[in-house]
C-alpha positions in Angstrom: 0.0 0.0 0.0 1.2 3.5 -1.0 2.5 6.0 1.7 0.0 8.6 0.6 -2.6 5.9 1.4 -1.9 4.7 4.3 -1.6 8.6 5.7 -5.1 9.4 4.2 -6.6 5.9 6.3 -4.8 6.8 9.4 -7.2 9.6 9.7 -10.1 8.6 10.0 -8.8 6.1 12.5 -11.6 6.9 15.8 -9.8 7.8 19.2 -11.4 7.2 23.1 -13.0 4.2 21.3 -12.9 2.6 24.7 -14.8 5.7 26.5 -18.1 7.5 26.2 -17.6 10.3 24.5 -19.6 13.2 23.0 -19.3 13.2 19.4 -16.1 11.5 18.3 -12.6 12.2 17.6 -10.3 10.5 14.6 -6.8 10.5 14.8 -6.9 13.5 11.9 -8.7 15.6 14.2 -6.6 15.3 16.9 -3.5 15.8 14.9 -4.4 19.4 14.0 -4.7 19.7 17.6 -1.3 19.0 18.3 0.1 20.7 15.1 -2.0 23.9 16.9 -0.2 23.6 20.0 3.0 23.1 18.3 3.1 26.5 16.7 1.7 28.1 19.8 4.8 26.6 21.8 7.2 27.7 19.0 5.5 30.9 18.5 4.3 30.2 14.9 8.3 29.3 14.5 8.2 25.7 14.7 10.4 23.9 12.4 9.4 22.3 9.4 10.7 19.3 10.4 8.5 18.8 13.3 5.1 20.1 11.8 5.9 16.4 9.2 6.7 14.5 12.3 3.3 15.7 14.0 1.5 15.2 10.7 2.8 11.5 10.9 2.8 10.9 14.8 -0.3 8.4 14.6 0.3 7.0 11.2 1.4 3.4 12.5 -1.8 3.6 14.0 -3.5 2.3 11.1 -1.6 -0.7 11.2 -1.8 -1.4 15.6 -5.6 0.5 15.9 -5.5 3.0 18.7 -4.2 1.2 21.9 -6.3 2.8 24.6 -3.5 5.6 27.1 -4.6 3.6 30.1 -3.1 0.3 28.8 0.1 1.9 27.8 0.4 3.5 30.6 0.0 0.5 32.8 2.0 -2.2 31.4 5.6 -1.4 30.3 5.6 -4.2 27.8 2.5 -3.4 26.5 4.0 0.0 25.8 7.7 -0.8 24.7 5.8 -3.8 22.4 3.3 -1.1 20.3 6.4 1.4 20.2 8.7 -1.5 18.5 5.9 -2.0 16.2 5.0 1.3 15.6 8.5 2.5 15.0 8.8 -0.3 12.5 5.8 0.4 10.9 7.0 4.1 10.8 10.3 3.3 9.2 9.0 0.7 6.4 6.4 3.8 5.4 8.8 6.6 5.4 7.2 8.3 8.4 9.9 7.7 10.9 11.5 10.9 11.8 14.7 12.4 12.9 14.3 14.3 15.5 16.4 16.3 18.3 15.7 15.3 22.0 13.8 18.8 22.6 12.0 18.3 19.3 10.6 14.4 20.5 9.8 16.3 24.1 8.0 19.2 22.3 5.5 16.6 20.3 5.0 14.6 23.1 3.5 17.3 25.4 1.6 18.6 22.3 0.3 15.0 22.0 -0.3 14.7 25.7 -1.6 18.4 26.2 -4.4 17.8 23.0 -5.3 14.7 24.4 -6.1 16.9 28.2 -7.5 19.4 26.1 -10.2 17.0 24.4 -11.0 15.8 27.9 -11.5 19.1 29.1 -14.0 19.7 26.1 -15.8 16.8 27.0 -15.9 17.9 31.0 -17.6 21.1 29.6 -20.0 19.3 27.4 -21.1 17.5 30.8 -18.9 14.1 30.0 -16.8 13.2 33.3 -13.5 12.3 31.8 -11.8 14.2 34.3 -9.4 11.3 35.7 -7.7 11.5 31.8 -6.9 15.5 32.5 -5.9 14.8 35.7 -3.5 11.9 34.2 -1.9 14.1 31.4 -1.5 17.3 34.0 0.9 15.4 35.5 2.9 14.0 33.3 3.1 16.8 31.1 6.2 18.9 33.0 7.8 15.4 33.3 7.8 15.5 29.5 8.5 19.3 28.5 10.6 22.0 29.3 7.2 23.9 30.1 6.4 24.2 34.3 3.6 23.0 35.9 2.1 26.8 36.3 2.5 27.2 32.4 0.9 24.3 31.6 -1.6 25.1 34.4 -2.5 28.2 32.8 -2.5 27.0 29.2 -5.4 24.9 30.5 -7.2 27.8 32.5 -7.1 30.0 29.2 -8.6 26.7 27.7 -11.0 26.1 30.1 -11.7 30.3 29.9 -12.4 30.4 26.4 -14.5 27.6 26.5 -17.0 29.6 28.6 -17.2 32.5 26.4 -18.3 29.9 23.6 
């Protein structure tokens, strides 16, 4: 199957598939999510380089399905298992890439940060998924170079502009 396809597929893959949710999500519209964040943390200056690598973050996805955070999270084969196989599946389609330390860090807080931010949406909308936010809060200064009181008040502008909607 051609790269092009496989990309194209992987978007309409459906996240929180194991959760109620309102609506739905697919893995295309969370990637604009974190490709949103991304310029916001690079001040509309992020590198090319990483913008591709965010537009490809959840490609292998097509091939593994998307493996529910909570099970990741838990089991340390589990996780190390899907990122083998996702990796390879990343390199055999051309969208494995090279990226600097800082540059891995920066899409996995966008990744993490999107995924808080849905949950928040869905908290507003009157869906208790608040244990996910909780989750990704902390993790997220673990991950970045961001502090906790940034990231809290990224989500407090979040959670702000919600209310005026």
């Amino acid at each position: 199957m051609k790269v092009l396809s496989i990309q194209l597929r992987a978007g309409k893959i459906k996240r929180w598939h194991t959760l109620p949710i309102i609506g739905e999500q697919t893995v295309a519209d969370h990637t604009y999510g974190v490709c949103q964040i991304l310029r916001y943390l690079y001040d509309n200056k992020c590198p090319p380089c990483l913008l591709t690598a965010a537009l490809d973050h959840d490609v292998p996805e097509w091939y593994t399905g998307d493996i529910p955070y909570g099970s990741k999270k838990k089991s340390h084969s589990l996780r190390r298992g899907i990122a083998h196989l996702e990796e390879q599946y990343a390199k055999d389609g051309g969208t494995l890439h090279d990226l600097t330390i800082d540059e891995k860090r920066a899409l996995k807080f966008a990744d993490l940060a999107e995924m808080g931010f849905f949950a928040m949406h869905q908290w507003k909308l009157g869906n208790d998924v608040m244990e996910v936010v909780i989750n990704v809060l902390k993790e997220l200064p673990e991950i970045s170079k961001i502090s906790a009181t940034e990231i809290v008040r990224l989500f407090e502008e979040f959670i702000e502009d919600e209310g005026q909607r």
